[in-house]
C-alpha positions as CSV (number, residue, x, y, z in Angstrom):
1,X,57.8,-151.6,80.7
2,X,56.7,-155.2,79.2
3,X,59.0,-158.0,78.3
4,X,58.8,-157.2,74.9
5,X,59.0,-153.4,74.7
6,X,62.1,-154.2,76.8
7,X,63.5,-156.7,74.5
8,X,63.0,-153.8,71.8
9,X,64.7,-151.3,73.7
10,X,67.9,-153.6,74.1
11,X,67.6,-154.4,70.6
12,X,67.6,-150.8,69.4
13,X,70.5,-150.1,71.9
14,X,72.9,-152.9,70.1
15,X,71.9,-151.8,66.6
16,X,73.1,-148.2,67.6
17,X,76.0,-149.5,68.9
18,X,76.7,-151.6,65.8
19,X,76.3,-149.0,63.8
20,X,78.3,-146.7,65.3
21,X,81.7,-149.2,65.7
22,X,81.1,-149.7,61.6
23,X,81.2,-145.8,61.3
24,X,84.4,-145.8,63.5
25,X,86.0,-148.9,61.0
26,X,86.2,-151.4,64.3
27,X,85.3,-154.0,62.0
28,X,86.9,-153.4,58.8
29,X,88.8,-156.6,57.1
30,X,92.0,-154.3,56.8
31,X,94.8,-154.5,58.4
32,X,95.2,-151.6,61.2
33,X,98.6,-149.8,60.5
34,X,101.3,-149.8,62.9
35,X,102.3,-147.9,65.2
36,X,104.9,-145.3,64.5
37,X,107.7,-144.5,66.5
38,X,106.5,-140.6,66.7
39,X,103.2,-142.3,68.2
40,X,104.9,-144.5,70.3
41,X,106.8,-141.2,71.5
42,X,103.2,-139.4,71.9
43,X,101.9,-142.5,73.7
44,X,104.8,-142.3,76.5
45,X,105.0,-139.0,76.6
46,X,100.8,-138.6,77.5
47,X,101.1,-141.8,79.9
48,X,103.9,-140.0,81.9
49,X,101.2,-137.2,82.4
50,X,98.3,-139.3,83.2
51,X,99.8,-142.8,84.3
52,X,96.3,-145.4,84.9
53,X,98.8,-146.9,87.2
54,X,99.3,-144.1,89.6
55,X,95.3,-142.0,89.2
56,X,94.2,-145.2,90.0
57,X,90.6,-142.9,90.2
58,X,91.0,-140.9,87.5
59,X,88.6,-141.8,84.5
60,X,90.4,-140.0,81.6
61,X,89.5,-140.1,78.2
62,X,91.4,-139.3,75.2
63,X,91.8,-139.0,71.5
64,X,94.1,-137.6,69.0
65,X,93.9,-137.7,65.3
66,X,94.9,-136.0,62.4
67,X,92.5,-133.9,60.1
68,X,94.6,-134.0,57.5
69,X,94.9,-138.0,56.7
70,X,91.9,-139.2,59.3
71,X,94.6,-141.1,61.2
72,X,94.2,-142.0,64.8
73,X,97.1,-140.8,66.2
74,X,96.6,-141.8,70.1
75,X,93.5,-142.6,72.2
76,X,92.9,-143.9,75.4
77,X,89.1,-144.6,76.7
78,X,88.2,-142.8,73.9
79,X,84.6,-144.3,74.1
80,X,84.1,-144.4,77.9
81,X,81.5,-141.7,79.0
82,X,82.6,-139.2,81.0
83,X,81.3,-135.9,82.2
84,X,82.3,-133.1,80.1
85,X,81.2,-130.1,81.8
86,X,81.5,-127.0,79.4
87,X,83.2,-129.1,76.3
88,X,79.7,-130.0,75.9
89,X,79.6,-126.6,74.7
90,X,81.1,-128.2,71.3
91,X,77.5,-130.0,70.8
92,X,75.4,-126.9,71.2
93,X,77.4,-124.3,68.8
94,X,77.9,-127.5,66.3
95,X,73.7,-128.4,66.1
96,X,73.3,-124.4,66.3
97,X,75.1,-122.9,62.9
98,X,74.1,-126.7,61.4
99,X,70.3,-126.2,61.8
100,X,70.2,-122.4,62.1
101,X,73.0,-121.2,59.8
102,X,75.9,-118.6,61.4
103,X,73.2,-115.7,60.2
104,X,70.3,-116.4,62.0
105,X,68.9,-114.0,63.9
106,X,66.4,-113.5,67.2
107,X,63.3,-111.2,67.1
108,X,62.3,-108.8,70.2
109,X,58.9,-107.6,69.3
110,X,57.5,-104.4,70.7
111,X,53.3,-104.1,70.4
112,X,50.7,-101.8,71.5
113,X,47.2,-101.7,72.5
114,X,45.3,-98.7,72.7
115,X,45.4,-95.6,70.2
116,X,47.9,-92.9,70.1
117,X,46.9,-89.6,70.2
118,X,49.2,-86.6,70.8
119,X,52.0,-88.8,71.4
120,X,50.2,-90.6,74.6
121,X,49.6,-94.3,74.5
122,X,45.9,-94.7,75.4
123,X,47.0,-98.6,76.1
124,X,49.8,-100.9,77.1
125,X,52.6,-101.3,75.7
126,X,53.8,-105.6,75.2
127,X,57.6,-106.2,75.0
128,X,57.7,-109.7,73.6
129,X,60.6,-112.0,73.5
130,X,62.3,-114.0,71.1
131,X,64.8,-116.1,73.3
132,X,67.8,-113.6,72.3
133,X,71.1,-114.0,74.2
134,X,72.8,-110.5,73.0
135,X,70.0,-108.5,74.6
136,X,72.4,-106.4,76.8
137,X,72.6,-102.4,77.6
138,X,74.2,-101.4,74.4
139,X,71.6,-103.1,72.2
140,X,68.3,-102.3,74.6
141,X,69.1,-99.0,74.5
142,X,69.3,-99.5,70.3
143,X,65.9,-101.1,71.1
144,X,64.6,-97.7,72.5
145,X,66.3,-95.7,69.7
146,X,64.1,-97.3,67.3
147,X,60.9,-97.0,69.7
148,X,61.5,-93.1,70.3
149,X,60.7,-92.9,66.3
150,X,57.1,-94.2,66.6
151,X,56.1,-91.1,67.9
152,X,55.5,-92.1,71.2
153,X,56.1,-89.7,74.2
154,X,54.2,-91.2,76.8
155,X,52.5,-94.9,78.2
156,X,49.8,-94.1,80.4
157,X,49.3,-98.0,80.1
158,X,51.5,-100.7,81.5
159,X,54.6,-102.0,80.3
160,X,53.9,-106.1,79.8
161,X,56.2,-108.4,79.4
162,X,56.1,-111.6,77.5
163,X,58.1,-114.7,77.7
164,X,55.8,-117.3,76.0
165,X,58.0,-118.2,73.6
166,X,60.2,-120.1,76.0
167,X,58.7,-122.4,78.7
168,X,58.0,-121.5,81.9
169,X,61.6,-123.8,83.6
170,X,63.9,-121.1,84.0
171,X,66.7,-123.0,85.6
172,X,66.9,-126.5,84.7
173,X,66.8,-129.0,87.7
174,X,69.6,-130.9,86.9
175,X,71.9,-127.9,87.7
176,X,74.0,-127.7,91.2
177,X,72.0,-126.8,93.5
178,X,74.7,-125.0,95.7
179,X,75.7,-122.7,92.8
180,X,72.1,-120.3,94.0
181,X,72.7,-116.8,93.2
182,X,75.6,-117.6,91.1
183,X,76.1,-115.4,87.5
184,X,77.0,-118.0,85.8
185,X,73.7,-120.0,87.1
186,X,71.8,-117.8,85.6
187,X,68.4,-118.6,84.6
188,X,66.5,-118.6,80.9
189,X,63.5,-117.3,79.7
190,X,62.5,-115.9,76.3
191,X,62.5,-112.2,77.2
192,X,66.1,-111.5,79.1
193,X,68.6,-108.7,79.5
194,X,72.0,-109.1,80.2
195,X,72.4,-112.6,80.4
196,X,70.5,-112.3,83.4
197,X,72.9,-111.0,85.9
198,X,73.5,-107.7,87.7
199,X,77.0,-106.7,88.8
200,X,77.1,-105.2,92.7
201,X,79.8,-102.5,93.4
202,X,80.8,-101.5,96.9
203,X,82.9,-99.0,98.2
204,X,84.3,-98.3,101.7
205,X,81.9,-95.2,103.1
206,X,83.4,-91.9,104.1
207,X,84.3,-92.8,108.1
208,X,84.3,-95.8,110.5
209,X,80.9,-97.0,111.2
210,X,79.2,-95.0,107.7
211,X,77.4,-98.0,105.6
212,X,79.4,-98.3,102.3
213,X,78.8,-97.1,98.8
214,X,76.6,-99.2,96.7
215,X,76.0,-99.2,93.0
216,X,74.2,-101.7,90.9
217,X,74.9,-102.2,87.5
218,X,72.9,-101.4,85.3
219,X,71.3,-99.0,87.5
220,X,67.8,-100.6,87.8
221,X,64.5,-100.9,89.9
222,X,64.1,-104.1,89.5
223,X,66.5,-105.0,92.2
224,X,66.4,-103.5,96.0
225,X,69.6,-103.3,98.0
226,X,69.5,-104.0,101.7
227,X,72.6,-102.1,103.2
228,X,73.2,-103.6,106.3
229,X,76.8,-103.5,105.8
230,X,79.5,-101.1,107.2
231,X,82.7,-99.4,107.4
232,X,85.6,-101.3,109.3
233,X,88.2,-99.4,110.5
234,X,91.7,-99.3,107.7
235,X,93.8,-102.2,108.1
236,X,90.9,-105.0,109.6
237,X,89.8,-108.0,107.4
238,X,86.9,-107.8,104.6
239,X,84.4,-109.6,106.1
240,X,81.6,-108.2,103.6
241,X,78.8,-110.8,102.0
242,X,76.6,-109.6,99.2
243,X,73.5,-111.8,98.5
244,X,70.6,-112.5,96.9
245,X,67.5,-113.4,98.9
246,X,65.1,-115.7,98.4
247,X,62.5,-114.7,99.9
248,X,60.6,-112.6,97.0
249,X,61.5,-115.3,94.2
250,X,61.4,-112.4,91.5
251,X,57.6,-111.7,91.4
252,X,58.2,-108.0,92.3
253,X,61.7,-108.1,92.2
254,X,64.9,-109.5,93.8
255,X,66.6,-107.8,97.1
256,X,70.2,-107.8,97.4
257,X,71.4,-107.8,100.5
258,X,74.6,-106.5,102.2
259,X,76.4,-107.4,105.6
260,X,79.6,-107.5,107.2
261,X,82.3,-105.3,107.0
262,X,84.8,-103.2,104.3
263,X,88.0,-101.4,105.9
264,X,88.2,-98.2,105.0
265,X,91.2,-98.5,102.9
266,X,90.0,-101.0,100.7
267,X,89.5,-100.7,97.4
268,X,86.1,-100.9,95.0
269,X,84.8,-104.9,95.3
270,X,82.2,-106.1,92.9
271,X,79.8,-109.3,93.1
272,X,78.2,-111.0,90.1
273,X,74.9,-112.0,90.6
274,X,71.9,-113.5,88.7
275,X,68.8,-112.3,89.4
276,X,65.3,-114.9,89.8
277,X,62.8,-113.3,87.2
278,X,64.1,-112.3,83.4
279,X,61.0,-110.7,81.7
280,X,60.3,-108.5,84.8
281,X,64.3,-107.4,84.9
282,X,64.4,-106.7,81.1
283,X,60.5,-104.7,81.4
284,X,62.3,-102.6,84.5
285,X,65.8,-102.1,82.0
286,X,63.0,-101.1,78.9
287,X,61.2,-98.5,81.4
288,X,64.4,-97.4,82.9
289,X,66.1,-96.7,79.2
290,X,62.3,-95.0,78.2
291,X,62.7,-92.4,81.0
292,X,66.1,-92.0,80.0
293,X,65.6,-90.8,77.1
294,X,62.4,-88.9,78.3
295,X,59.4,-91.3,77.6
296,X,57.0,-91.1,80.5
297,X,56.1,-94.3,81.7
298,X,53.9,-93.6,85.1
299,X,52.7,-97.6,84.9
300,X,53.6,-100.8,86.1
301,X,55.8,-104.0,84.7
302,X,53.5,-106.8,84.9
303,X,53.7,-110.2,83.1
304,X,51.5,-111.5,79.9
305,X,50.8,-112.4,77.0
306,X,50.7,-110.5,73.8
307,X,46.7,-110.3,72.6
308,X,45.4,-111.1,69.2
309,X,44.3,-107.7,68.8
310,X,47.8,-105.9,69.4
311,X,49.4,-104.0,66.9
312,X,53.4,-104.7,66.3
313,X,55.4,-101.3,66.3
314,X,58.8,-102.5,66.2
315,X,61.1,-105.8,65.4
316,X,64.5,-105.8,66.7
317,X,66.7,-107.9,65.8
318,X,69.7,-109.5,67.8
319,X,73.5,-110.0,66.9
320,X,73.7,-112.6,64.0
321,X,74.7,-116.4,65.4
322,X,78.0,-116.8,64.5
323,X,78.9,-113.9,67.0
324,X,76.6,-114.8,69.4
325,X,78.5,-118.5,69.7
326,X,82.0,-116.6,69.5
327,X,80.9,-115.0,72.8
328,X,79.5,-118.3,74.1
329,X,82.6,-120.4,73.3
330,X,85.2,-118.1,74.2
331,X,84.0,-117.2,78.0
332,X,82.3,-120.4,77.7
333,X,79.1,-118.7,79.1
334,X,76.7,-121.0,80.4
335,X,73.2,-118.6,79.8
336,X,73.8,-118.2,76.2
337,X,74.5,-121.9,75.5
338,X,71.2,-122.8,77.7
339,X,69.3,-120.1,75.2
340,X,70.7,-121.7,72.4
341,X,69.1,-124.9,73.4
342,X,65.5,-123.7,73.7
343,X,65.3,-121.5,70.4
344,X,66.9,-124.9,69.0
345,X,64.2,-126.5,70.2
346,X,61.4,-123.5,69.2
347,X,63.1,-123.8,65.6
348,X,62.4,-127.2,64.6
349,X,59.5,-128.7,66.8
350,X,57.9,-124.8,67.5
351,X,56.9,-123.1,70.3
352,X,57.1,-122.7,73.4
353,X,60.8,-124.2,73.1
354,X,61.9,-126.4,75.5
355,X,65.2,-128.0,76.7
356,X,63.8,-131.3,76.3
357,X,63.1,-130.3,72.3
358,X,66.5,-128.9,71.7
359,X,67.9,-132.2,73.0
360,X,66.1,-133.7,70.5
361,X,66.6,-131.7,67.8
362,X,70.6,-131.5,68.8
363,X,70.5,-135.8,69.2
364,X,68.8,-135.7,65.3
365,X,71.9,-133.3,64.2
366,X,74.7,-135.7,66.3
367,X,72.8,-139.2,64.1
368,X,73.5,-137.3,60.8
369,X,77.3,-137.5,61.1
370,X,77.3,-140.6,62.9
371,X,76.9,-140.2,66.4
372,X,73.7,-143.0,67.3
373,X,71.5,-141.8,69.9
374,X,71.6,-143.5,73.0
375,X,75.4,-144.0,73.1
376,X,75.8,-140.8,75.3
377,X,73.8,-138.9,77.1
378,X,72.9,-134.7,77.0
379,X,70.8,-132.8,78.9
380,X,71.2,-129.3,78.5
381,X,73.2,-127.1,76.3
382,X,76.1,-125.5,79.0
383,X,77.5,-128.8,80.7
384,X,77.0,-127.0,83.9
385,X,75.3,-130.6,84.9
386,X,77.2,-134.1,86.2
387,X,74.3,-135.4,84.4
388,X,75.8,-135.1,80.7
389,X,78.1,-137.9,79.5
390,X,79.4,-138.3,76.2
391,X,83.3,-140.0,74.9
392,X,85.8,-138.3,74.0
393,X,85.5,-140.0,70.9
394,X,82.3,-138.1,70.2
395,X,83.5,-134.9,70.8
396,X,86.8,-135.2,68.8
397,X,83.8,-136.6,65.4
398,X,81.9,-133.3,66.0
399,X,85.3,-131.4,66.1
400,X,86.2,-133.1,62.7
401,X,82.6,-132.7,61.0
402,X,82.2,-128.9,62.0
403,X,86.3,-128.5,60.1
404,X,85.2,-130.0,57.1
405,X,81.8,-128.3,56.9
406,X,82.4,-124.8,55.0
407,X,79.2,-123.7,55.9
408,X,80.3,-123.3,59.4
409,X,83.9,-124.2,59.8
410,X,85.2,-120.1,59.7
411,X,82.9,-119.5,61.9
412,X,82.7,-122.3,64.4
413,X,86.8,-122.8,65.0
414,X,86.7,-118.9,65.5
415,X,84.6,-119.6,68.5
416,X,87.3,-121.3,70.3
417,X,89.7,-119.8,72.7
418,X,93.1,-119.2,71.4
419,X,95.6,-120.8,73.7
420,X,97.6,-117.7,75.8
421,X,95.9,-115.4,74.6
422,X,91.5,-115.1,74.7
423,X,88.7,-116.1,76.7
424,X,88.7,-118.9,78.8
425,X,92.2,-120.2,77.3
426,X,93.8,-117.1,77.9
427,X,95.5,-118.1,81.1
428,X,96.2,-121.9,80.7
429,X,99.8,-123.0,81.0
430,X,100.0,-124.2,77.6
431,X,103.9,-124.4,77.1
432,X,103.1,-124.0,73.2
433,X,105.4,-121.8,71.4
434,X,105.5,-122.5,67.5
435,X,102.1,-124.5,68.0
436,X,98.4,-122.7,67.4
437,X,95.9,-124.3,69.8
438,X,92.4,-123.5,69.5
439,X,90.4,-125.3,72.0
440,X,87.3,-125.2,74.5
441,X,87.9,-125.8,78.0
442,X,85.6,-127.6,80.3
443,X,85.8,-127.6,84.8
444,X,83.5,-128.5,87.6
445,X,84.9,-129.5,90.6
446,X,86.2,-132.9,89.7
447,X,85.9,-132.6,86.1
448,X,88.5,-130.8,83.6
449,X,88.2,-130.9,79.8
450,X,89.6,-129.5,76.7
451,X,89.0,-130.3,73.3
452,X,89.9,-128.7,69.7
453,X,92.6,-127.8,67.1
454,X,96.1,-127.9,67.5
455,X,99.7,-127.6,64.8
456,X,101.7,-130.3,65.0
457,X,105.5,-129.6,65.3
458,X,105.0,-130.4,61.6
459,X,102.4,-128.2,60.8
460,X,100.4,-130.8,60.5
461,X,96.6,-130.2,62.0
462,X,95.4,-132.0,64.7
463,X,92.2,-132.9,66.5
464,X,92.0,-133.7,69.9
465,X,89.6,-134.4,73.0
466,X,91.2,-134.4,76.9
467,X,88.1,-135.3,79.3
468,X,89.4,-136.0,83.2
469,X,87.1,-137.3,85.8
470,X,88.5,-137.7,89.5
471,X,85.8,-136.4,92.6
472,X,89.0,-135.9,94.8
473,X,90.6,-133.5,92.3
474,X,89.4,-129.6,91.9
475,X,89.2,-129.2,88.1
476,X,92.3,-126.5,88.3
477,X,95.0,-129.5,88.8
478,X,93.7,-131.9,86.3
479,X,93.1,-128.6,84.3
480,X,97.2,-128.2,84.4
481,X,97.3,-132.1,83.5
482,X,95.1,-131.7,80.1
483,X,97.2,-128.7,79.7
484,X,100.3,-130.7,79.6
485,X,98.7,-133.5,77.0
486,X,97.7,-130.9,74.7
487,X,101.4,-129.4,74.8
488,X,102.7,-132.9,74.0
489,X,100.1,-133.4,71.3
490,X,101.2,-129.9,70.0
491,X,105.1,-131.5,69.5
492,X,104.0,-134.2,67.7
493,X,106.3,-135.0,64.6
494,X,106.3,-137.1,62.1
495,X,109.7,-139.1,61.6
């Protein structure tokens, strides 16, 4: 980089930064109001919890205000960036409904090639994907419904598989690399099924020294189990592993492989896995469903691309948005929100989508209501990265904007877990009673965040971002610390 382009770059930087302290009224010529003796209350109250004095470590950002009046009711680093993990979440469902609207819907396209003649496919038959995240069981098998109506009895071609409307990275570099086989590390691509995991079952075999009972679901051939496992005598300690090599890497498949032991009085244990190839495991579900419902299908599931020449048979489409971001938010699920990103990406810069291109479609929605680029920093769409950083002021704007935007408010604050009660809020220790808190939760090992909606002890409604940062701290202690700011937030009254 030259002198000048440098020069430029720094300049750019400070004019974003200037920009966004006018949009946050740092420089207005009023007088800032004083501080109440309910926010002095709030402000002890939160410091008791997280004291800067005794987490000397701890990086916590903070920021309360109301959405009624605007008012800021307590911050504290509200503008330092700090890792968010799944809060990020927030970004993606926000830049999602604003640029896609809470209808949108993704296309699976089914083509053929070849004639049909006496319901026999003289061709292949091309299952092309449209990057949709609600492409489980349930609705494949609605897929094949519709398919068994084109007359259709038999493929004496291949199935193909194409994922070209996605690019080719199906799990982002910047991810842990220790979280492997992981489900919720499970990769993208255009054509998937079942947000790209496989759930393992194992039960103790009939005697001592039998291998146990094994059963994948959904039953598929995509994946091969290695039993190498076996029955331990009642009483004795699970020792049992269930894992996903790497030594095919998906082209043909992926082997699951069992050792160690299961006593014999031990109950049913499952595993949740991801598997390495999506197209391929969605073309072995499509086959699997076919013969189901008695298609023969004598070929192969290869990968490619959809020709010219093909003739569309069917267009399925997936669940609209606004439920497919309910899903996400609530059991904060890391695939969908990665998805999300790409097709964001596909929708506004075209195909192949691309994380890189729904960053930048996401960072163009963020400018519009005042966020500057280059004042934080995004890099995929779950938060399952210590790459992202953003404030907790940031998240607490995109909070407000999405509540005042009818287009999306029903459907975006319906996303959010309710506090005791769904998804990933279900079991926090929010000592709430009176209170409604609607929030998304955010944890990696030495990160816990929660940001979203909460009643005052005055009815009054109140935004509010809790992001902890400490590398000695597991997320599930700072986790009951943000708990206990939110509670405090939630008794807030007015005097």
């Amino acid at each position: 980089m030259t002198e000048k382009e440098e020069n430029n770059q720094m300049l750019r930087f400070y004019l974003a930064s200037f920009i966004f302290l006018l949009s946050a009224n740092l420089f207005s010529d009023e007088p800032k109001p004083a501080i109440s003796e309910s926010q002095i209350e709030l402000k002890t109250k939160i410091e008791d919890i997280i004291s800067p004095k005794k987490l000397k470590d701890l990086k916590a950002g903070i920021f309360v205000s109301s959405l009624q009046t605007g008012e800021v009711l307590y911050e504290q680093n509200a503008d330092e960036l700090l890792v968010p993990a799944s809060v990020n979440k927030v970004f993606t469902a926000y830049s999602a409904l604003k640029k896609l609207k809470p209808n949108f819907t993704f296309k699976t396209q089914v083509f053929i090639t070849g004639t049909i003649k006496n319901e026999s496919l003289a061709g292949d038959l091309y299952l092309k994907g449209g990057g949709d995240p609600s492409l489980v069981s349930e609705r494949l098998w609605l897929l094949v419904n519709d398919l068994m109506r084109s007359g259709v009895k038999k493929i004496l071609g291949n199935i193909v598989v194409d994922s070209s409307f996605y690019d080719g990275v199906r799990t982002p570099e910047n991810r842990p690399k220790y979280l492997k086989d992981q489900a919720y590390n499970a990769p993208i691509g255009a054509l998937s099924f079942n947000f790209n995991t496989c759930t393992v079952y194992v039960k103790p075999g009939d005697k001592v020294g039998s291998p146990p009972l094994v059963f994948t679901d959904p039953e598929n051939t995509y994946i091969d189990v290695v039993n190498q496992a076996t029955t331990a005598k009642s009483g004795s300690n699970n020792t049992l592993a269930v894992n996903r090599t790497e030594y095919v890497k998906g082209d043909l498949g992926d082997t699951v492989l069992l050792r160690g032991g299961i006593p014999l009085d031990h109950k049913e244990v499952r595993f949740y896995k991801n598997i390495v190839n999506p197209a391929l495991y969605a073309g072995h579900m499509l086959k699997t469903f076919m013969v189901q419902r008695g298609i023969k299908v004598p070929g192969n599931i290869i990968e490619g691309i959809v020709p010219e020449k093909a003739k569309q048979i069917l267009e399925f489409e997936s669940q609209p948005l606004w439920q497919i971001i309910w899903g996400m938010n609530k059991f904060s699920n890391n695939f969908v929100a990665d998805q999300l990103m790409k097709r964001l990406g596909a929708e506004v810069w075209g195909a192949p989508g691309s994380m890189e291109k729904g960053i930048i479609a996401l960072e163009n929605v963020l400018e519009d209501i005042g966020i500057p680029k280059g004042l934080y920093k995004i890099v995929d769409g779950s938060g399952l990265t210590r790459e992202t950083h953003v404030t907790a002021r940031q998240v607490a704007r995109v909070l407000q904007m999405a509540h005042k935007d009818f287009s999306m408010a029903p459907e975006f604050i319906s996303s959010l877990g309710i506090g005791g009660e769904d998804g990933t809020m279900k079991r926090r220790t929010l000592a709430v009673s009176e209170s409604i808190i609607r929030a998304k939760t955010g944890s990696l090992d030495g990160v816990s965040a929660l940001a979203g909606y909460v009643t005052s002890a005055d009815n009054e409604l109140l935004v509010f971002t809790i992001i902890l940062n400490d590398p000695k701290f597991k997320y599930g202690k700072m986790a009951t610390w943000a708990d206990q700011v939110a509670t405090a937030v939630s008794k807030f009254h007015r005097k």
